[in-house]
C-alpha positions in Angstrom: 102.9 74.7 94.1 103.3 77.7 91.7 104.9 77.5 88.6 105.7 80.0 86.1 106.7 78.9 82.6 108.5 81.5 80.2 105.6 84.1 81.7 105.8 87.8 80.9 103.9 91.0 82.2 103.2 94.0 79.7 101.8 97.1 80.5 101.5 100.1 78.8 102.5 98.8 75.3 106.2 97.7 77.5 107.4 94.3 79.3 108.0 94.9 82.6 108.7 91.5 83.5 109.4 88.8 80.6 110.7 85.1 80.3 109.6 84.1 83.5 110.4 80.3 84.6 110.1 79.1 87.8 108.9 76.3 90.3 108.4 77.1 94.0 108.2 73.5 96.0 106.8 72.6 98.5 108.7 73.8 101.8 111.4 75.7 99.8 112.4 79.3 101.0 113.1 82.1 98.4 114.5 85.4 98.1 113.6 87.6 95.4 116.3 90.6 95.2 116.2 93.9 92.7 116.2 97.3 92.4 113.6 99.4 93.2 111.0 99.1 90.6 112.7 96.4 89.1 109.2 94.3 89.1 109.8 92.3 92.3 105.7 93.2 93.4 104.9 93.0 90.6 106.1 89.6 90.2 104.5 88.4 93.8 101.0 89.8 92.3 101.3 87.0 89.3 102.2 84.1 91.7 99.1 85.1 94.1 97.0 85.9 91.1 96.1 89.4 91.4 97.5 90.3 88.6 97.5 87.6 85.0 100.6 87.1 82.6 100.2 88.6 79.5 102.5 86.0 78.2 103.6 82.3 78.9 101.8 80.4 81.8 101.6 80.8 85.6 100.1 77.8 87.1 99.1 77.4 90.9 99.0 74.1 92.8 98.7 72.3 89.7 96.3 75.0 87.8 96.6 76.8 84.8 95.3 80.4 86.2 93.5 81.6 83.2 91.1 78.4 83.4 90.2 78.9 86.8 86.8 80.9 87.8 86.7 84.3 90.1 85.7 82.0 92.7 87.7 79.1 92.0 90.4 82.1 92.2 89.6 83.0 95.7 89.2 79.3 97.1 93.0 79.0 95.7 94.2 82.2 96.9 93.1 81.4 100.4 96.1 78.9 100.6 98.3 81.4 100.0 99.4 84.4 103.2 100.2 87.7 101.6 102.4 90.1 103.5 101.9 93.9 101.8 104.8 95.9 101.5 102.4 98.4 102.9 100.2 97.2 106.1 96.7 98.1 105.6 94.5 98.0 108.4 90.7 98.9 109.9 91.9 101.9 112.0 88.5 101.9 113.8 88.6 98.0 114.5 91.0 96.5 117.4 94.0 94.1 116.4 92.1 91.0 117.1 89.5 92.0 114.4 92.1 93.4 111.8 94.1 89.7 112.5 90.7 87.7 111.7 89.7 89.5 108.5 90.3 86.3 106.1 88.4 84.4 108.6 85.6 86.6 108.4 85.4 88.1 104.9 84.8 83.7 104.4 82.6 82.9 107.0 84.6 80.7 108.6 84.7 80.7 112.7 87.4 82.6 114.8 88.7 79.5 117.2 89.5 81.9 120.5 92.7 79.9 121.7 94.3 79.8 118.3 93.7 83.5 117.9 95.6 83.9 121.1 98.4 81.5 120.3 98.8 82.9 116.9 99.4 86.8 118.6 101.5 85.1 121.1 104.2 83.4 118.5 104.3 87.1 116.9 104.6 89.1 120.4 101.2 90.8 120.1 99.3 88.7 122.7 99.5 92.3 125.0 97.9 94.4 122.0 94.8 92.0 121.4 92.5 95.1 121.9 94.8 98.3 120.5 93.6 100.0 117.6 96.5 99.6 114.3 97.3 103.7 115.0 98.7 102.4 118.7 101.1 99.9 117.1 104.8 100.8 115.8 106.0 99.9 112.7 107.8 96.5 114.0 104.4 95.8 115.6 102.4 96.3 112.7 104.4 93.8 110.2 104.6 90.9 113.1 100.5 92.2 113.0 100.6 91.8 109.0 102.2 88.5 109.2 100.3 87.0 111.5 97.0 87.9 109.5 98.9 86.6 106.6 99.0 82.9 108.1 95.5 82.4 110.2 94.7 80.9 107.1 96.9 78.2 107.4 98.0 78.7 104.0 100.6 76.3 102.1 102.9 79.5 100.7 103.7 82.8 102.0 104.5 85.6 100.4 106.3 88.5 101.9 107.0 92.1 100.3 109.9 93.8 101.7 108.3 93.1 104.9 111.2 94.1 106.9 111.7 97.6 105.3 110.6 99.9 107.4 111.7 98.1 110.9 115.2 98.7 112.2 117.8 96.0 112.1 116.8 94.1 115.5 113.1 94.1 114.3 113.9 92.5 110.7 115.9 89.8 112.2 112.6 89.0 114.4 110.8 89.2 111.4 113.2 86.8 109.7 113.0 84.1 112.2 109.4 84.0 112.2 109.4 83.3 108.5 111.8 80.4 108.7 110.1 79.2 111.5 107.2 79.1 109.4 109.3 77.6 106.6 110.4 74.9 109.3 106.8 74.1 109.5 106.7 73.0 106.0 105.8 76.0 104.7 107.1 77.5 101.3 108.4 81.1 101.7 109.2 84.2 98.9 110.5 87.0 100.7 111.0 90.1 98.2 113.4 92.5 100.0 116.2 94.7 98.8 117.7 94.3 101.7 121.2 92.4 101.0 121.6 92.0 104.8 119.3 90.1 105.9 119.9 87.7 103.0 123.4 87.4 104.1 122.2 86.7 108.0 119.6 84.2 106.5 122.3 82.0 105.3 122.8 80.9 108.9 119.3 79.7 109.5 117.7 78.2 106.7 118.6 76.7 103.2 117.4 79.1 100.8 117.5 80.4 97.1 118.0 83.6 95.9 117.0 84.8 92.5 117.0 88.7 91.1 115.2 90.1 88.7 117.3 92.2 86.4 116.5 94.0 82.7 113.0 92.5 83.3 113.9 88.8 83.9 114.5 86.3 86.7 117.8 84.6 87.2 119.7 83.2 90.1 121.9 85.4 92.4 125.4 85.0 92.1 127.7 84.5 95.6 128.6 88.3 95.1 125.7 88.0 97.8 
């Protein structure tokens, strides 16, 4: 589904990330673990194509990304959820609206009972009409995650979506990604959060990979 093979990212005249090799399958569930500023968003931008290695290749569902078109670009990004380590909203516009804005940036029609099943499998269905300042910070990821998945995308991709909830919150969080994962889905959480890897272990089969001195390698058990 996304593959990266020996890819690299330079900026500035410097690698940040280099030697990149990796195959996400279908349905598999991933951590990506690091530092802070160790290139873990930076490496979630390559796989959904906002940003382009500057070395190697990165292909998506079975597409070399530099061959692909600005539009071709956005008709494969649309099969993949993004969750932002920050939650950006439309202050002005009600949950329902922020929730829909793939739909409607693409034309494509709002179906009213999956809207309301989708804020009822996050716990929203009671904030269809608040405005994003009225929501906490729990509130607003389960808000970012369901906007991430009324796609129907094929991957999701999640940056340290759980850190700024408190502990109950994150593990609410967690189970609605695996969930999703049980679906078929394939799952990259990026998190620095060592915890909630460890409580994963219980619930779903998963790999774990950290990016250290600019490159990707598989976590040890010192997990």
């Amino acid at each position: 589904m996304i593959e990266l093979k020996n890819a690299a990212y330079n900026y500035g005249g410097r690698d940040l990330l280099s030697g990149l090799s990796l195959k996400l399958s279908p349905g598999s569930f991933h951590f990506l673990t690091g530092p802070s500023g160790a290139g873990k968003t930076t490496f979630l931008k390559l796989c959904y194509m906002e940003l382009q290695a500057t070395a190697g290749q990165v292909n998506v569902f079975g597409k070399d990304v530099t061959t692909l078109s600005r539009d071709e670009i956005a008709k494969t990004r649309s099969r993949i959820g993004v969750v932002h380590q920050e939650c950006k909203f439309l202050d002005h516009l009600p949950l329902t609206a922020n929730v829909c804005l793939p739909l409607t940036a693409t034309g494509r029609e709002v179906n009213p009972d999956d809207l309301r099943d989708l804020l009822a499998w996050v716990g929203l269905d009671g904030h269809a009409d608040s405005l994003p300042p009225q929501l906490s910070g729990g509130e607003r990821q389960r808000a970012a995650l369901a906007r991430a998945v009324i796609m129907a995308p094929d991957i999701i991709l999640a940056d340290e979506p759980t850190g700024n909830v408190d502990w109950e919150m994150s593990q609410r969080l967690l189970r609605l990604l695996v969930e999703l994962n049980k679906m078929g889905k394939t799952i990259m959480i990026a998190t620095h959060d060592l915890n909630l890897i460890r409580a994963a272990k219980n619930q779903v089969n998963s790999r774990v990979l950290r990016i250290s001195n600019h490159k990707l390698q598989l976590a040890g058990a010192d997990l």
